[in-house]
VEXZAMAR-472285 format. One record per residue (C-alpha): residue number from 1; residue in one letter; x, y, z. Coordinates in pm, 1 decimal, m for minus. Layout:
> NUM:A:X:Y:Z
...
end
This chain:
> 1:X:1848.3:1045.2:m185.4
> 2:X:2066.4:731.1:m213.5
> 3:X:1865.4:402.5:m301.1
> 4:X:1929.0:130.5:m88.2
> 5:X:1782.1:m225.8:m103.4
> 6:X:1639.0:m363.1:225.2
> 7:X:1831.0:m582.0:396.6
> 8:X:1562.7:m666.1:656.6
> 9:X:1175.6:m759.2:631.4
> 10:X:922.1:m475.4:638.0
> 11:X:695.1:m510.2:958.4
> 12:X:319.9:m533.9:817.7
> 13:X:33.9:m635.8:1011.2
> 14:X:m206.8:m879.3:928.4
> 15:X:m504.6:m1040.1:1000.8
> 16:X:m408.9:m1355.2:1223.9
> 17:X:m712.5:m1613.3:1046.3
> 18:X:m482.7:m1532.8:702.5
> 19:X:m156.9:m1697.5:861.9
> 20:X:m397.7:m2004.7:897.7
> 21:X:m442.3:m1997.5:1266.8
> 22:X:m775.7:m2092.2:1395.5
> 23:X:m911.9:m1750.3:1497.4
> 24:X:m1222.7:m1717.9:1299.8
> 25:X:m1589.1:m1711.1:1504.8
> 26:X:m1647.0:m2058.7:1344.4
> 27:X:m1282.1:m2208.8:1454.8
> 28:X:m1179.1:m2224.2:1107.5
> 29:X:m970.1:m2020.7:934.9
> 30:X:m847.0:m1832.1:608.4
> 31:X:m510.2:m1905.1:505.6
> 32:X:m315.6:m1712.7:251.9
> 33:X:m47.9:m1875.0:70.7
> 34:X:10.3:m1531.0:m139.5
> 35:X:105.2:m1395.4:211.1
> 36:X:221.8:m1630.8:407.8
> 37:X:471.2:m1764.6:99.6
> 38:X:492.7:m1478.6:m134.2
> 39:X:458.9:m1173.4:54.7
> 40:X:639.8:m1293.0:389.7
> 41:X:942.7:m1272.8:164.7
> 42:X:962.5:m910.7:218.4
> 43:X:720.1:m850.4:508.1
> 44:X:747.0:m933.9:868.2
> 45:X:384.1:m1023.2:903.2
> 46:X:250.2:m983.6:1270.4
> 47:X:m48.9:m1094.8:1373.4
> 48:X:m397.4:m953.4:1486.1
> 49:X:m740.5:m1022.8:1547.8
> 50:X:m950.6:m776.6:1734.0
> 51:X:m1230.8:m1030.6:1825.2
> 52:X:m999.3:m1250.8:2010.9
> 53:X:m797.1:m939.6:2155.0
> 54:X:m1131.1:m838.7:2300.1
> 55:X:m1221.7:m1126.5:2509.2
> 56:X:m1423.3:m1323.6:2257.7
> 57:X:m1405.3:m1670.9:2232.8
> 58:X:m1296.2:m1916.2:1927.6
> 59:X:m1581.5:m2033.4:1843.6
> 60:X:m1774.5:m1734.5:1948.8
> 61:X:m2152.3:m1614.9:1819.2
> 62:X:m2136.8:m1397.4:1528.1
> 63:X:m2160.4:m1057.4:1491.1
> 64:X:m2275.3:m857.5:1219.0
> 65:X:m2263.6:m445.0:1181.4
> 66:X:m2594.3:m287.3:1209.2
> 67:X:m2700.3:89.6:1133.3
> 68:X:m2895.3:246.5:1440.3
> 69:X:m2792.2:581.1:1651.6
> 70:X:m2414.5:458.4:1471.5
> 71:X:m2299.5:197.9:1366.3
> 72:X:m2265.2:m81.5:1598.5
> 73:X:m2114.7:m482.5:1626.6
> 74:X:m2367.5:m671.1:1764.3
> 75:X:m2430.8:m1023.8:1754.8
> 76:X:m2612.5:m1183.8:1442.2
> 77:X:m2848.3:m1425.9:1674.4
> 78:X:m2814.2:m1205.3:1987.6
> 79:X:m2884.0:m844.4:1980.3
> 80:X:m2814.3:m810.7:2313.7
> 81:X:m2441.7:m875.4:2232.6
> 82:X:m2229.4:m574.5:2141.1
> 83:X:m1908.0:m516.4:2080.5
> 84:X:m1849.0:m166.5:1913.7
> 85:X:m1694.5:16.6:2168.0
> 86:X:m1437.9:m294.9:2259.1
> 87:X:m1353.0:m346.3:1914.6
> 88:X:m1299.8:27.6:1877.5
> 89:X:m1156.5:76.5:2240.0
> 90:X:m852.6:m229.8:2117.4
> 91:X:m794.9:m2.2:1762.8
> 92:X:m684.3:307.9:2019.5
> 93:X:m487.7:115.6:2256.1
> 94:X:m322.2:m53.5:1912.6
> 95:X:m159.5:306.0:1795.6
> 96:X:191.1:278.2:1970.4
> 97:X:276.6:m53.7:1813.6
> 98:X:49.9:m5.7:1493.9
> 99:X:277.9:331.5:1435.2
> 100:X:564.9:87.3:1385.7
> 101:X:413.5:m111.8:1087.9
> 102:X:388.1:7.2:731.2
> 103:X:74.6:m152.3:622.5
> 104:X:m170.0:m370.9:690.5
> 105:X:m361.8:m699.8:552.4
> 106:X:m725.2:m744.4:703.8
> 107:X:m948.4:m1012.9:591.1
> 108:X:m1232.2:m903.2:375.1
> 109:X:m1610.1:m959.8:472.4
> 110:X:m1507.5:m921.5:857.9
> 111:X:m1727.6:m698.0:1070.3
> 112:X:m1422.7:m644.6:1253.8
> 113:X:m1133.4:m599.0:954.1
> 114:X:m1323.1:m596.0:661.5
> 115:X:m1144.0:m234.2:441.5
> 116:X:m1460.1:m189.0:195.9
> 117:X:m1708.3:m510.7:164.4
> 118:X:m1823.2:m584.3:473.9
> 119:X:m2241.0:m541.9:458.1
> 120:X:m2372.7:m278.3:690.5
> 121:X:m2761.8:m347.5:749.9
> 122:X:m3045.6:m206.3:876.6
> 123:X:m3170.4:m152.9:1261.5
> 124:X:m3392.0:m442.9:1202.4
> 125:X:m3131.0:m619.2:1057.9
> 126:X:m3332.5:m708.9:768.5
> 127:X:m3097.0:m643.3:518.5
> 128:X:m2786.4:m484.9:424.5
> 129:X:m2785.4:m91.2:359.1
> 130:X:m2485.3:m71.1:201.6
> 131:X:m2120.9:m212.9:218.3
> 132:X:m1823.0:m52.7:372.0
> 133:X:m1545.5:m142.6:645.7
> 134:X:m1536.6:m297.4:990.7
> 135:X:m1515.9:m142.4:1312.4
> 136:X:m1146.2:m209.4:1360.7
> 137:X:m1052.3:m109.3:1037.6
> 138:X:m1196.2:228.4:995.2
> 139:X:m1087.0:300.9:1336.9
> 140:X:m736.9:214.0:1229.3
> 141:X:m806.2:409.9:921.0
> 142:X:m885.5:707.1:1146.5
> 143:X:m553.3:711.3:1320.3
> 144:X:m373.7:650.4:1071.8
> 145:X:m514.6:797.4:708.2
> 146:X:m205.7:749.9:502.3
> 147:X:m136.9:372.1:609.9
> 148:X:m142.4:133.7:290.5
> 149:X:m423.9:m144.7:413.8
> 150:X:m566.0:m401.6:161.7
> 151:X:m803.2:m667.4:196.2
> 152:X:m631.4:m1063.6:199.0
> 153:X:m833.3:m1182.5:m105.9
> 154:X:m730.2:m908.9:m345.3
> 155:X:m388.0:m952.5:m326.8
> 156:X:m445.0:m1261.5:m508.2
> 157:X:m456.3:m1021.8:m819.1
> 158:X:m82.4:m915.1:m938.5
> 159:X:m174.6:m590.6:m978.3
> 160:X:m366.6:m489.7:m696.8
> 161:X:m16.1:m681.8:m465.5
> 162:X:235.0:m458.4:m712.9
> 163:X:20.0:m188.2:m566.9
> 164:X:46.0:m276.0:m226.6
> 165:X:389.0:m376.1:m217.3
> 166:X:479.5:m8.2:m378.0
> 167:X:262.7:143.3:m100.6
> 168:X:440.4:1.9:163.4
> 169:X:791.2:30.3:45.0
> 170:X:738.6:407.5:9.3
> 171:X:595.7:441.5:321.7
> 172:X:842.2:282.1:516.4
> 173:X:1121.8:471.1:329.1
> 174:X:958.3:759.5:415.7
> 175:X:977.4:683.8:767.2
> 176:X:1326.6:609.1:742.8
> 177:X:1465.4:866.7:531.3
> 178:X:1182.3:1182.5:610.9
> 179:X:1040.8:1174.7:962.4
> 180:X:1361.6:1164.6:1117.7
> 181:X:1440.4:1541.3:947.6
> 182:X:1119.7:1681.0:826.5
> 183:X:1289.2:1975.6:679.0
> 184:X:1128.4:2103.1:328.1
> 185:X:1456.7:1985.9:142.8
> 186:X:1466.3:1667.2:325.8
> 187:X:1119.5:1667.0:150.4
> 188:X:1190.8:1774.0:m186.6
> 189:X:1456.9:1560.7:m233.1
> 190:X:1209.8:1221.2:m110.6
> 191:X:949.3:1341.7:m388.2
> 192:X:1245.2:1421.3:m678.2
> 193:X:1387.2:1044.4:m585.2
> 194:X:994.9:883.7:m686.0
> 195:X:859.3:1121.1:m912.4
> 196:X:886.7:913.1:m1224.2
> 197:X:723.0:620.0:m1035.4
> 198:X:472.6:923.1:m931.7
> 199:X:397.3:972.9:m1318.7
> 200:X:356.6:626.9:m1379.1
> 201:X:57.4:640.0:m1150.4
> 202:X:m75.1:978.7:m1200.0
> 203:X:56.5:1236.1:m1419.7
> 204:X:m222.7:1494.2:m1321.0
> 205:X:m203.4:1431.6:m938.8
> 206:X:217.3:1449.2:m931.9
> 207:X:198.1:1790.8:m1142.4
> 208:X:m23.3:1922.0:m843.9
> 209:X:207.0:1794.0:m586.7
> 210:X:457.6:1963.4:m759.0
> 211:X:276.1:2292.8:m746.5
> 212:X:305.2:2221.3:m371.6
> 213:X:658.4:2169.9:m371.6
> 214:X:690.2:2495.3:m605.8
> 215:X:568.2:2642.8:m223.8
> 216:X:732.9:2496.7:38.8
> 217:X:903.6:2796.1:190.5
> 218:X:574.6:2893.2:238.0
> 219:X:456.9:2638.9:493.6
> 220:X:529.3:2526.3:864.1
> 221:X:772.7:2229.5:788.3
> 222:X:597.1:1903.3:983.2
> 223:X:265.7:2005.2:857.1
> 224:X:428.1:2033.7:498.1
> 225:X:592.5:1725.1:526.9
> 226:X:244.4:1552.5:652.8
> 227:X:87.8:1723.7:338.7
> 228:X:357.9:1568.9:132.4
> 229:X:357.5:1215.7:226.1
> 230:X:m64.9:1191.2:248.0
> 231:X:m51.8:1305.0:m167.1
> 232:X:218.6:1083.3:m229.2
> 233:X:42.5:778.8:m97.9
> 234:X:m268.3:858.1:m242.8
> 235:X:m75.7:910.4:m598.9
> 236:X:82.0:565.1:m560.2
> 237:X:m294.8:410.8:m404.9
> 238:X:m386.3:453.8:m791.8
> 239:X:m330.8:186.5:m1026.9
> 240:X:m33.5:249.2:m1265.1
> 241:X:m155.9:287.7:m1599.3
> 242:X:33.0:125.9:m1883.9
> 243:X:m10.0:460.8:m2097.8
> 244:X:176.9:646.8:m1781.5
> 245:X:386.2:359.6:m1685.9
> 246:X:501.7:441.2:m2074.7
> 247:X:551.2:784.3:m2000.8
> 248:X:792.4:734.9:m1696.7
> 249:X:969.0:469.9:m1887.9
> 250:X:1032.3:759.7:m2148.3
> 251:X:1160.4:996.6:m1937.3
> 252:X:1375.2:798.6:m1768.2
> 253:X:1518.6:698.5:m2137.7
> 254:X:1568.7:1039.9:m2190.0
> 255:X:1816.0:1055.4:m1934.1
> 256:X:2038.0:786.4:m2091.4
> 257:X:2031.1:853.6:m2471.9
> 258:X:2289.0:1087.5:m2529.2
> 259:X:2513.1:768.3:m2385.0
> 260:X:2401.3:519.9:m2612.1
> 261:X:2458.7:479.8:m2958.0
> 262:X:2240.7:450.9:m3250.3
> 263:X:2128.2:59.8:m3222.7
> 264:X:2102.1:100.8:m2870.0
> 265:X:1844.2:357.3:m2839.8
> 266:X:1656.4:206.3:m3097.9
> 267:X:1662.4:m122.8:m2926.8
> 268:X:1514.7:58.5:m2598.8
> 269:X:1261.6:237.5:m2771.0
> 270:X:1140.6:m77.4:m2981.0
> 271:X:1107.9:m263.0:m2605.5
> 272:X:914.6:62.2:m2455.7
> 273:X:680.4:8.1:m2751.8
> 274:X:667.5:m286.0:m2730.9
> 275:X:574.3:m279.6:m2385.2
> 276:X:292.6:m11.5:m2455.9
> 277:X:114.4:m253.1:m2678.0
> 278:X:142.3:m505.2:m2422.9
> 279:X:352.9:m728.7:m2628.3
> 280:X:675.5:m679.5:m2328.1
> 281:X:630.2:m687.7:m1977.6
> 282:X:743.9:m426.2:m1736.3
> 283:X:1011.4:m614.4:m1586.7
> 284:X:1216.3:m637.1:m2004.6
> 285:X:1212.6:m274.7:m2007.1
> 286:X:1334.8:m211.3:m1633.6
> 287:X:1634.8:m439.9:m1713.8
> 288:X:1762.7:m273.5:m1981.6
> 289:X:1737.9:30.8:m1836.0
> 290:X:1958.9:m15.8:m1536.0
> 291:X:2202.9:m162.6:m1785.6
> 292:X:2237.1:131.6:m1902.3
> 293:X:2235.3:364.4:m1626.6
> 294:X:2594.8:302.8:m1501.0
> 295:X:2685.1:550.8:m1861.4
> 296:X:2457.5:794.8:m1698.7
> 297:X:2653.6:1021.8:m1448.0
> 298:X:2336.5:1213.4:m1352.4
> 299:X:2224.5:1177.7:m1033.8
> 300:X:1854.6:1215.2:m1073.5
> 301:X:1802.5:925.2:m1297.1
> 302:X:2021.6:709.3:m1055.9
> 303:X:1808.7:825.6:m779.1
> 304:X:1484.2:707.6:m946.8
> 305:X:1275.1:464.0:m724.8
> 306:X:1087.9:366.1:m1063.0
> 307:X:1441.0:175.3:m1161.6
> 308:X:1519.9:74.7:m862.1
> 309:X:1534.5:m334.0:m792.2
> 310:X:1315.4:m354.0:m474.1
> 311:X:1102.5:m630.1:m369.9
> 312:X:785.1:m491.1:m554.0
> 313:X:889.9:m715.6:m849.8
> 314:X:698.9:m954.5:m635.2
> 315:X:403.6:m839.5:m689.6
> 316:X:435.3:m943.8:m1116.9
> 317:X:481.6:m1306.6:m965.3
> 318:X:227.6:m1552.9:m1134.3
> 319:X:172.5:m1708.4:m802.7
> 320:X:m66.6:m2048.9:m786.5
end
C-alpha cells in the first residue's frame, strides 16, 4: 500500500450551531473555533441540524428525551409535542449522502445530536434516568456502526482531536484504497500498512485481528473485509497509550538500525526514551525517524501509516 498525502479536504459532517450559525432552539448558537479554524484545515465540514431539517422553527420550544414505551423527543413545556419519529425518519433519508462522509461532529447535550451526555429522564419527566445519545445520533450510529463521531466540546482536548483525526483518516483511506476491491489481500495489505499505528493503540486487540487475518481464506470476502475495517476502527477508537505508542516507535526503529551507525542509533533510542518518560513529544521522535527511513529499502517500514506525515499532527496543536 503506497502512502499518499491528501491533496483534498476530507468531507466530515457537522453539527450546523458549531459553524456559528444561528440554529439552536434558543436562536443562539455554539461556535467552534477548534473546527471551524483548526479542523476545517483538513475537513470539508458540511452542515446539519436535524431539528431545523424537520420543520422546526429557530427559535422553537424545547425538547427533551423522555423514557416511556421507547424513548421519545418530546417537548420540555409541551408534552403534546413529539418529534421522535421525524428526527429518526430525517437520520434514514440522510444514508445516501451520510455514506459519503467519514465522520461526524455533533454537539454534545443535544436531544437531537448529543453521542453520550445527553440526559434521558423519566415518563414523568421528573428527572433524568441516565445519560446517553440523541435521537439522530444513535440512529446514525445504527446505520452506520463503524463511522468515527465525536462530540464538538471534546475536541477541545488534543488528545481526544489526535483521536478523531486518526479515525477519520483511516476510514476514508479505507474507502479509497479497500471498498473499491474487497479482496482478502486487498485487505491484508490495508492492515500490514497501519499495524504499528494499530500497536500504538492496542497491542492486545491488533494481535486478535491478526488471528483473523491468520484466516482469511476462510471467509466470504465483503463480509471479511466488513469484519476487518469494524476491529480496526474500534482499535484506533482507543486512546494511544504512551507505553504502546513506545512500543510502535521501537519496532519501527528496528527496521532502520542495521542502517545507522553507532551514534545514530543511540541518538534515536535516547529520544524514544526520552519520549517514554514524557520528557520528548511524539512529533521529535517521528522526525527523526523518517530521516532515516530513505536508508531503509524495506517496504514495510515505508508503508507504515504510524510515520507517515498526515494531517493528524493537527490534533498535537496547542490551539487557544
Amino acid at each position: 500500500m503506497h502512502i499518499q498525502l491528501l491533496t483534498e479536504k476530507i468531507p466530515v459532517g457537522i453539527s450546523q450551531c458549531a459553524l456559528g450559525d444561528p440554529v439552536r432552539y434558543d436562536g443562539g448558537h455554539k461556535l467552534s473555533k477548534v473546527c471551524t479554524q483548526l479542523l476545517s484545515q483538513c475537513l470539508e465540514l458540511q452542515p446539519f441540524c436535524p431539528e431545523v431539517a424537520i420543520g422546526l422553527g429557530v427559535p422553537r420550544p424545547p425538547i427533551r428525551l423522555v423514557a416511556s414505551d421507547r424513548l421519545r423527543a418530546v417537548g420540555r413545556d409541551d408534552p403534546g409535542i413529539d418529534v421522535t419519529e421525524a428526527l429518526e425518519g430525517y437520520a434514514d433519508r440522510l444514508v445516501p449522502k451520510a455514506a459519503q462522509l467519514r465522520g461526524f461532529i455533533l454537539m454534545q447535550k443535544s436531544p437531537s445530536c448529543g453521542v453520550r451526555t445527553v440526559p434521558h429522564y423519566k415518563a414523568d419527566g421528573s428527572m433524568p434516568l441516565a445519560h446517553g445519545a440523541g435521537l439522530f445520533a444513535a440512529r446514525l450510529r445504527e446505520h452506520f456502526p463503524h463511522l468515527p463521531i465525536e462530540e464538538v466540546g471534546r475536541l477541545n482536548a488534543s488528545d481526544i482531536r489526535e483521536n478523531f483525526l486518526t479515525r477519520v483518516f483511516a476510514y476514508d483511506a479505507w474507502y479509497r484504497y479497500v471498498d473499491p476491491d474487497p479482496r482478502p489481500a486487498r485487505v491484508i495489505e490495508f492492515y500490514t500498512a497501519y499495524k504499528y499505528l494499530l500497536l500504538a493503540h492496542s497491542q492486545p486487540l491488533t494481535r486478535d485481528l491478526g488471528r483473523l487475518l491468520a484466516d482469511a481464506g476462510q471467509c466470504e470476502p465483503q463480509q471479511f473485509a466488513c469484519e476487518v475495517r469494524g476491529r480496526i476502527m474500534e482499535i484506533l477508537a482507543h486512546t494511544a497509550s504512551r507505553e504502546d505508542r513506545t512500543n510502535a516507535l521501537m519496532h519501527s526503529q528496528g527496521h532502520l538500525n542495521e542502517f545507522l551507525n553507532k551514534e545514530e542509533r543511540a541518538e534515536l533510542t535516547q529520544l524514544i526514551a526520552d519520549f517514554q518518560r514524557g520528557l520528548k513529544p511524539l512529533s521529535a521522535v517521528l522526525t527523526m525517524l523518517r530521516h532515516y527511513l530513505p536508508r531503509s529499502p524495506n517496504p514495510f517500514i515505508h508503508s507504515q501509516v504510524l510515520l507517515a506525515a498526515e494531517p493528524a499532527e493537527l490534533g498535537l496543536c496547542d490551539f487557544r
